[in-house]
C-alpha positions as CSV (number, residue, x, y, z in Angstrom):
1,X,-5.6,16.4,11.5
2,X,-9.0,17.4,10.2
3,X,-10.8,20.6,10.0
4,X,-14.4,21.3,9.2
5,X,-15.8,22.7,6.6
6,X,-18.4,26.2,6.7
7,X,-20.4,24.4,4.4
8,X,-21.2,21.5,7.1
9,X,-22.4,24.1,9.5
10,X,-25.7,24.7,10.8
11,X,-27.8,27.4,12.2
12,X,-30.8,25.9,13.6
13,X,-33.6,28.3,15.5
14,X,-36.7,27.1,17.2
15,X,-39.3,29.6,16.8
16,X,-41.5,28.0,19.7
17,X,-38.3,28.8,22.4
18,X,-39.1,25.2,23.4
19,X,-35.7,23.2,21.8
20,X,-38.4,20.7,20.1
21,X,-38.9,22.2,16.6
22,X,-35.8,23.0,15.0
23,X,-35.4,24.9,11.0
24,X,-32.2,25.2,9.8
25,X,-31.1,28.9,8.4
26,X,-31.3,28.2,4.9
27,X,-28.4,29.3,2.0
28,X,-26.3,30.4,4.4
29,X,-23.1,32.7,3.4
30,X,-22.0,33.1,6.7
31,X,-22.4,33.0,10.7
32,X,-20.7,33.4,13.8
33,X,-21.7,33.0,17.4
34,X,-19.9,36.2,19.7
35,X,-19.7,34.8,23.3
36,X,-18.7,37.8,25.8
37,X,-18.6,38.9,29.5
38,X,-18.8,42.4,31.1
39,X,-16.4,43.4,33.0
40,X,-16.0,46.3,35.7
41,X,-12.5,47.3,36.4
42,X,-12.1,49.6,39.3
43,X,-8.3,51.5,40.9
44,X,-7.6,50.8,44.3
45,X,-5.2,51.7,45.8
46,X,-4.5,47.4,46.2
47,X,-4.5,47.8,42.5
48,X,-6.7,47.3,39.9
49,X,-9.9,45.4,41.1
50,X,-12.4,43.5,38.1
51,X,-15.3,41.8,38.6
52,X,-17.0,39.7,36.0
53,X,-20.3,39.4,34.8
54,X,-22.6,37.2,33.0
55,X,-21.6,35.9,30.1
56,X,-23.9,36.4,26.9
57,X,-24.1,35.2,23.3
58,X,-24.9,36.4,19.5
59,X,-25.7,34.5,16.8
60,X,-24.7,36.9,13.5
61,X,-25.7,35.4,10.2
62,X,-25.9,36.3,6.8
63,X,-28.3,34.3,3.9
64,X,-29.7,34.6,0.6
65,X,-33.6,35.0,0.4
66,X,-35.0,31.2,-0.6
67,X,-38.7,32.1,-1.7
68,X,-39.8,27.7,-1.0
69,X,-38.0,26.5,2.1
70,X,-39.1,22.8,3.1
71,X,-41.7,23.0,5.6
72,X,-41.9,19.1,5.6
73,X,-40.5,17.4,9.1
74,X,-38.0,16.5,9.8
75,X,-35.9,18.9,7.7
76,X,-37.3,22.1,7.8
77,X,-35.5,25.3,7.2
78,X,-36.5,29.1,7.7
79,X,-35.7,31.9,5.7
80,X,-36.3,35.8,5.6
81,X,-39.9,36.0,6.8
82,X,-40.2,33.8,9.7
83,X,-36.7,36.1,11.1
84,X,-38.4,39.3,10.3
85,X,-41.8,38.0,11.9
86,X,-40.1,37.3,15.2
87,X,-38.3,40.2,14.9
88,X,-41.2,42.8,14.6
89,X,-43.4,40.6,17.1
90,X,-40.5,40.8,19.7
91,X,-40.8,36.6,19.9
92,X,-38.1,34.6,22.2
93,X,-36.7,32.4,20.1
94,X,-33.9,29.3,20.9
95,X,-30.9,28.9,18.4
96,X,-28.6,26.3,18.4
97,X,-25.2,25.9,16.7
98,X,-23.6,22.7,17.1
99,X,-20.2,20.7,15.7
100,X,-21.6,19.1,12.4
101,X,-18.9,16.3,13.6
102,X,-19.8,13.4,15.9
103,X,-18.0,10.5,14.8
104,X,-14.2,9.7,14.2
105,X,-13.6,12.9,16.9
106,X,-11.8,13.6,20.0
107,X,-14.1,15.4,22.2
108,X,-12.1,18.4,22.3
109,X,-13.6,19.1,18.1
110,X,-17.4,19.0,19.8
111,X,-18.8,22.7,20.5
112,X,-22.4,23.3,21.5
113,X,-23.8,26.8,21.7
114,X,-27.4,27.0,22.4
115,X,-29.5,29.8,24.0
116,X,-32.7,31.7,23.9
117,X,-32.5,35.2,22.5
118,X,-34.5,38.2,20.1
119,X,-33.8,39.1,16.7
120,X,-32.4,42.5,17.7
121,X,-31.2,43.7,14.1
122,X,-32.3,42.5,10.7
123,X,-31.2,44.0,7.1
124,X,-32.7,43.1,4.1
125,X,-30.3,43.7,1.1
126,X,-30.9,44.1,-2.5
127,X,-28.5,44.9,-5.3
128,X,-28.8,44.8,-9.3
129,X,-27.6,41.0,-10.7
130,X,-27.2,39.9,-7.3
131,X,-29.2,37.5,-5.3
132,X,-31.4,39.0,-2.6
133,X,-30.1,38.0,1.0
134,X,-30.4,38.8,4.7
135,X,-28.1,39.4,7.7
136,X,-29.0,40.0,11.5
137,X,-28.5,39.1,14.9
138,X,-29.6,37.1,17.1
139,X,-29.1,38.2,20.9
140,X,-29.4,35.9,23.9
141,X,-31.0,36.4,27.3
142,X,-30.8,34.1,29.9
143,X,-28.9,30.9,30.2
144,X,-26.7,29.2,28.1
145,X,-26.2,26.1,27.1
146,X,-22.5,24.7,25.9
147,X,-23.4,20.9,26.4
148,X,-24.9,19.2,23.7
C-alpha cells in the first residue's frame, strides 16, 4: 500500500481557457477540489421526491507570494498577480488537478479533475515575521472533465 504525498500535488491553471498552456500554483500550502450537486427534495404524499442537478467543482488553494516565478516553457508556474488579474478582469480560466502517480498504480489511485471556472474570491494575507501568501477559489462553469 502506498499513499501520496501533498507535496507531489499539483495545481495547474491555464489562463488562455484553452488546456494548452498550463503554470503550476507555485509554494503551495494547501488545496482541495469540492465536487457537489444540487439537490431539490420535495413531500409527496408517495414520499419524499429528489431530483438532482448538475454537478459543479471548486478549486480552493492557499500559497505563499513568490515575487520570480519561472516564466520559461515548459515549467512555468503563476503566483499572486496573474490570480488577481483574472480575478478583477472576470477571465475564464481552465484548472486542472491530476494524480501526480502514473506508474507502478492500479487505475483505481488515478483522479483527474479538470474544468473551466472564475476566480470568485481571492485574499491577500499579510502578518508580521510571516511570509506573505494567498488563498482563493476557483469556481467552475460548464463541463467537467474526470478523464485524464
Amino acid at each position: 500500500m502506498a499513499q501520496i504525498l501533498g507535496t507531489n500535488q499539483k495545481v495547474e491553471i491555464d489562463f488562455s481557457n484553452a488546456g494548452t498552456t498550463w503554470e503550476s500554483l507555485i509554494c503551495l500550502r494547501n488545496s482541495s477540489v469540492d465536487t457537489s450537486t444540487d439537490v431539490t427534495s420535495e413531500q409527496t404524499n408517495c414520499g419524499v421526491l429528489s431530483a438532482v442537478g448538475e454537478p459543479s467543482m471548486a478549486l480552493n488553494f492557499d500559497a505563499i507570494c513568490e515575487t520570480a516565478p519561472n516564466t520559461i516553457a515548459p515549467n512555468l508556474q503563476v503566483s499572486y498577480k496573474k490570480i488577481l488579474d483574472a480575478s478583477v478582469n472576470k477571465t475564464l480560466i481552465r484548472v486542472r488537478v491530476s494524480s501526480p502517480v502514473q506508474t507502478g498504480s492500479s487505475m483505481g489511485l488515478f483522479y483527474h479533475h479538470e474544468f473551466s471556472g472564475y476566480v470568485t474570491s481571492l485574499t491577500f494575507n499579510q502578518a508580521s515575521g510571516e511570509f506573505i501568501n494567498f488563498s482563493g477559489t476557483i469556481q467552475s462553469t460548464g463541463s467537467l472533465d474526470i478523464i485524464a
